[in-house]
N, C-alpha and C positions, 0 to 999 in steps of 0.2 A: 854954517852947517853944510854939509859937502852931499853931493847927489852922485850916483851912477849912472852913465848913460850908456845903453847898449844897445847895435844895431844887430838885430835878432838874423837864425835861418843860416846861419853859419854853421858847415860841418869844421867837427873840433876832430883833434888825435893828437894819440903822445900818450906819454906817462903822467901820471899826476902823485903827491907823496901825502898823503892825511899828515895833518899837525898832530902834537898830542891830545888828548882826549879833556877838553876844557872842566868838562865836569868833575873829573878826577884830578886835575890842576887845584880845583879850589879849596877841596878836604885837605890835600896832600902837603900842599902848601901851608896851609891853618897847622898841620902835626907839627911843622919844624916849633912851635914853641912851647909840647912837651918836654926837650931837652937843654940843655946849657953846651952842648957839642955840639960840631957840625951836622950839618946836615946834607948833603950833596945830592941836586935830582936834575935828571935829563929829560928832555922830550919837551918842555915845557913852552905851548906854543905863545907867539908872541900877539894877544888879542886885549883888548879892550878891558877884560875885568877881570884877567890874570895881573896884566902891568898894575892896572887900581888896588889889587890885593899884596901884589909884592910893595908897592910903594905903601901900605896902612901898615906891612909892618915894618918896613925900616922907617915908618915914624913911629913905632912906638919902641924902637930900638933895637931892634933886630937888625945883624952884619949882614947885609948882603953883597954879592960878589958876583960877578957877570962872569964867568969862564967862557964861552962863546956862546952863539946866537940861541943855543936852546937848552942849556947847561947853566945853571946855578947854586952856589953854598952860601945857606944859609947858617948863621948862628946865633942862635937866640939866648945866649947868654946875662945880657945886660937888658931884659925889659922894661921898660919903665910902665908899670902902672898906673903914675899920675898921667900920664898922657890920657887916659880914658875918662878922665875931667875935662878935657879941654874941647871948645867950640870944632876944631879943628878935627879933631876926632870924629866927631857928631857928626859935620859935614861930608867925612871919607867915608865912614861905613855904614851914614843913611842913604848913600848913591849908590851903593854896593850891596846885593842881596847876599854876594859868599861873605859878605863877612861877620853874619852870623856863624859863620866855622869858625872864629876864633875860638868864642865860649866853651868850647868843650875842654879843649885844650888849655886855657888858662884858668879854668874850675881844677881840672886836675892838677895841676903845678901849682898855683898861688891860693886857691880857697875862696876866691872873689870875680869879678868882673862885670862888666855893664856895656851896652850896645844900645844903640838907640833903633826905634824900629827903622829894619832894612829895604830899600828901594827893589829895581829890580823889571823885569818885561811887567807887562801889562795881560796879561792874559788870565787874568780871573783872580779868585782867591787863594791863596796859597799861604795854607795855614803853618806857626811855628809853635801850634799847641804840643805834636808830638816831640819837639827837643826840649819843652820846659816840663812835662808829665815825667819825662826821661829824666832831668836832674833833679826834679823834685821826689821821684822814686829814689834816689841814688841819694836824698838828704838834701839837696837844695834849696835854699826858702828861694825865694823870687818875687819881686817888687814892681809892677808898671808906673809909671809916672807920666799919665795923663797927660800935664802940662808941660813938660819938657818931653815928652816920649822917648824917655829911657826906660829900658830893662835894666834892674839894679838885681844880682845872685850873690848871694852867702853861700859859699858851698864847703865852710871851713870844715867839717866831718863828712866826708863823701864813705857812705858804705855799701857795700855788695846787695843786689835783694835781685828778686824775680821781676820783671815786666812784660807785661803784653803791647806791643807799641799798638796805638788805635788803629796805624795807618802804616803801608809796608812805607816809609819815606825815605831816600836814599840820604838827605841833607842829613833828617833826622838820625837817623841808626849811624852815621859818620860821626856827627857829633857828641852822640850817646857810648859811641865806644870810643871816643879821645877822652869821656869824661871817666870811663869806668874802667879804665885800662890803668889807671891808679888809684883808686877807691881801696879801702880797705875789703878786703872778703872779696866772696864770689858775685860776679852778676851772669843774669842769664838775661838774654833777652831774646822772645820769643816774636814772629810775625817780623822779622829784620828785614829790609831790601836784601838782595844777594846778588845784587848785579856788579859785573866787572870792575866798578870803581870802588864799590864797596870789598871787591876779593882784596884789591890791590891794597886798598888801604890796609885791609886787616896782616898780610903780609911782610909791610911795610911797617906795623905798628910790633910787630915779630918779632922782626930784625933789632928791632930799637930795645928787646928785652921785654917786650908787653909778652903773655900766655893767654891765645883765643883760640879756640878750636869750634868746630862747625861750621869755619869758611866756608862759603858757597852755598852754604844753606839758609834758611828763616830762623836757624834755631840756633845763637852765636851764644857761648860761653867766655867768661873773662874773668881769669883770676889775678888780682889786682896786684901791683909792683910796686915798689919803693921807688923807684925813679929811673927812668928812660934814657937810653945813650944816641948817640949820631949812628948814621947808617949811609949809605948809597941808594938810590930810586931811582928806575927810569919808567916811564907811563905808558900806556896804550895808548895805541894810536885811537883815533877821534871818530869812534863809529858809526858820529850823526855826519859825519862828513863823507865818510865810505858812500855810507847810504845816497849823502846828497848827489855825487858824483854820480854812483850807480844812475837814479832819477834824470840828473846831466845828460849822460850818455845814451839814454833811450829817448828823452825828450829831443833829441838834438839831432839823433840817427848817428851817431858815433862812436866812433873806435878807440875805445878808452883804455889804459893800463893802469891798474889801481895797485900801487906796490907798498908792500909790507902790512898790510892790512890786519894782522893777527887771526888770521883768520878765524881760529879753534875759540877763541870769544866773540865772536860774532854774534851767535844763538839764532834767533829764529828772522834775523833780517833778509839775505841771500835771498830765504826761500820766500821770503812777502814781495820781493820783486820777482820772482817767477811767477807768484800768483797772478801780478798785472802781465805775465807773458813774455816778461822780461829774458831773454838768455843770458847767461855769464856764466864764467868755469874759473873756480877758483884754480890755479897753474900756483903752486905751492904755499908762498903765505901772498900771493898775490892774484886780484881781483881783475881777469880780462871780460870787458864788456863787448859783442863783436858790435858793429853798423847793425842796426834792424830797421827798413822801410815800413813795418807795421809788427805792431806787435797786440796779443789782444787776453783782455781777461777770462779768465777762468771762472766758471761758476759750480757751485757743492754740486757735488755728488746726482740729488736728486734733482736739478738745474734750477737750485733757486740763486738767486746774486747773490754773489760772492760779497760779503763782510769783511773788512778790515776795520780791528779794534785795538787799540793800546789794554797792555795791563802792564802790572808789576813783574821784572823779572822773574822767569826768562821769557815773559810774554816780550810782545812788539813796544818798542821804543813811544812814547806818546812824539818824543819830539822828533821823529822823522812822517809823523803822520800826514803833516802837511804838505811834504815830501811826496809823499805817497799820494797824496788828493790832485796836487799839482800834474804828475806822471801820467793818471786816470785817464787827466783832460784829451790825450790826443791818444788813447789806446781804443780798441776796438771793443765795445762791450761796457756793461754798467758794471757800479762798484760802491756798495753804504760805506762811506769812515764812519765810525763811531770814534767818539774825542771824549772817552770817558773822564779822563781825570782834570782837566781843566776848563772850565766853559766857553773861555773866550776864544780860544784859538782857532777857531771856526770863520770869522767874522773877516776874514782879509779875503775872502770867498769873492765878496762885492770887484774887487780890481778882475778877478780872475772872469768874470762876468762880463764885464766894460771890456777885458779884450777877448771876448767872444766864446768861453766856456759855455758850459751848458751843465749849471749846478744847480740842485735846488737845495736849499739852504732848510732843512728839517726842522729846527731848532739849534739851540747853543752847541750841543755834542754831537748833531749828526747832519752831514748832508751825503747828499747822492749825486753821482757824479755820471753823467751819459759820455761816454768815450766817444768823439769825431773819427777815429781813424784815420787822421791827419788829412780829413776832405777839407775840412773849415780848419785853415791854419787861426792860432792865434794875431790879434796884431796887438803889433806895438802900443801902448800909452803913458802919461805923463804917472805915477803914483808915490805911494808914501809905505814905506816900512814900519812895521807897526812894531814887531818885533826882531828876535835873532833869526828864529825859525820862518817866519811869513815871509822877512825878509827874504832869505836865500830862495824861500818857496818863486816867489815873485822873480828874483833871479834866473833860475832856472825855466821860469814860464817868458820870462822875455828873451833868450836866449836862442827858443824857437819860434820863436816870433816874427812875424812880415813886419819888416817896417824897426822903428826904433823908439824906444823904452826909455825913461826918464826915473828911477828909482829914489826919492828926496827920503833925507834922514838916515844915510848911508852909515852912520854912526853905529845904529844898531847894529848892522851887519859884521861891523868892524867886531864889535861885543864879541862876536863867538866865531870870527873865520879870518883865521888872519893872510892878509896879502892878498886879497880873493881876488882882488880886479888882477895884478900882476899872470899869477898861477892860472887864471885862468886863460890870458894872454899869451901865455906862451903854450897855449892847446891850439891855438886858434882861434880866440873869442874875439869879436870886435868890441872891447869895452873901456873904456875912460870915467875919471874921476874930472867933476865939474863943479862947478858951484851951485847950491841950491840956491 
């Protein structure tokens, strides 16, 4: 098990380049086996549970083809379905939470499939009621199996109908529109995610001959197709990483260049770090952060503390929130996170504490954060990555930190940020990989 070590209090500058956007890696990649044709996508960053989902499906027979470092064509021609019998299977995609996005995709194409319950962070519950209410609306029957804890679906008549999803889910509405993008008849589906991964994919499912309109909205139509062709995809860039950088370069006092950032789907990020006082000017589709020696929150209107809270697209990201709690620590001024949609992710608070924050932990979804204004630096300590997000969080808090930091279980980290110890090194970071 591999640790970070990083000697904190170091000013960083340079350019930095976001990977592509992991979250939309993991649907994008599940569509290649709607088709029997290529498939060809770019941007495709190189982390921890993209590799684990390109390898689940060139075992289950899918062509894959490396074209260079972030470029690949897939062809999913020759499936094998019996692979979804096998141990081997079980063991790939209960370690893998995206690989419940195959199902959608191979309900639509073959009529059948099965997944064993999927792995994944640790940060609460995180329910896959809304992708099985979705195929069971669409004619799916669906099976649990207790004792082996597999999901067994029959989806041999998939037809069009109306649904309300319980829950706006981005997993879910991904995998509900791979399954209904050939379903006989019309589907609607009402209460959709509509965030950037989900425009992409619907675009993407387009090109391939799929018909959905309502992109960008809650309220997505799909009138269903005979069968799917290859296409070309390149991705967003990764806007929990913008974000993270953004947090980087204030927490650090740093002069940062965040380039190609897409900017125009950003949505309400940009402006959640000027709430914390943050400066940055976007300079066309690029993100410059200047050096700030203090920077300080904002509070409403009629000067009550300023609130930061996750929702559903185009609200704020849940997973830069930590992000955002971590930044708080050394700004001038108090700040509530509300962490509405997961309960656990609150709980890596504890490390942030031990090196010298001043949080108080409200409950599962909310703590309050008292800004130092960089009187009381953080210091350095030994800790543990809990997840992708805490992890970086914790990154970033040691990074301005007195002294030097010990980050065990670095794996996590790996999950969603690829290269991070290098790319950050060449900002100026003093960080190495060690042994835990």
């Amino acid at each position: 098990m591999s640790a970070i070590r990083i000697t904190g209090g170091k000013k960083l500058s340079g350019e930095i380049t976001p990977q592509g956007a992991k979250n939309e890696a993991l649907q994008i990649i599940c569509a290649v086996l709607l088709t029997e044709e290529p498939v060809t996508i770019h941007k495709i960053p190189n982390i921890r549970d993209v590799n684990k989902l390109i390898e689940l499906l060139g075992a289950m027979g899918v062509e894959v083809e490396r074209l260079d470092s972030e470029s690949y064509r897939f062809t999913a021609k020759n499936v094998d379905l019996h692979y979804l019998e096998s141990p081997e299977y079980k063991l790939k995609a209960a370690s893998l939470r995206g690989s419940i996005m195959v199902l959608g995709p191979l309900l639509a194409r073959y009529g059948k499939s099965k997944i064993p319950k999927p792995g994944g962070d640790k940060i609460g519950r995180r329910r896959l009621d809304t992708h099985f209410i979705g195929f069971e609306k669409l004619g799916a029957k669906f099976n649990y199996e207790s004792d082996s804890q597999f999901y067994n679906i029959d989806a041999s008549n998939l037809r069009g109908t109306y649904m309300l999803l319980d829950e706006a889910s981005v997993t879910g509405t991904a995998n509900i529109l791979m399954a209904a993008v050939m379903a006989e008849g019309t589907t609607t589906i009402y209460n959709a995610a509509c965030e950037p991964y989900i425009q992409q994919l619907c675009h993407m499912l387009n090109r391939m001959g799929g018909k959905i309109s309502g992109i960008g909205s809650n309220l997505l139509t799909i009138e269903g197709v005979s069968r799917m062709n290859g296409t070309e995809h390149t991705m967003l860039p990764d806007m929990i990483e913008i974000g993270s950088f953004i947090g980087m370069a204030a927490m650090t006092g740093s002069e940062i260049t965040i380039k190609d950032v897409r900017a125009d789907m950003l949505g309400p990020i940009p402006d959640v770090f000027r709430r914390l006082g943050i400066k940055l000017e976007i300079r066309g589709d690029d993100i410059y952060v200047p050096a700030q020696d203090h920077y300080e929150i904002e509070s409403f209107i009629d000067g009550s503390i300023m609130t930061i809270a996750d929702a559903p697209w185009p609200g704020f990201t849940p997973d830069l929130l930590s992000i955002v709690l971590v930044v708080a620590t050394q700004a001038k001024g108090t700040v509530l996170i509300h962490q509405k949609m997961f309960e656990s992710r609150l709980f890596f608070v504890d490390k942030l504490i031990d090196m010298g924050a001043q949080i108080i932990l409200c409950d599962p979804h909310r703590a309050t954060v008292i800004g130092l204004d960089r009187k009381l630096p953080l210091k350095g300590i030994k800790m543990t990555s809990p997840d992708i997000r805490a992890g970086v969080s914790l990154l970033i808090a040691a990074l301005s930190a007195k002294g030097v930091s010990t980050i065990d279980n670095a794996e996590q980290i790996d999950r969603g940020y690829q290269n991070i110890d290098a790319r950050l090194q060449a900002l100026g970071a003093q960080i190495e990989r060690v042994e835990g």
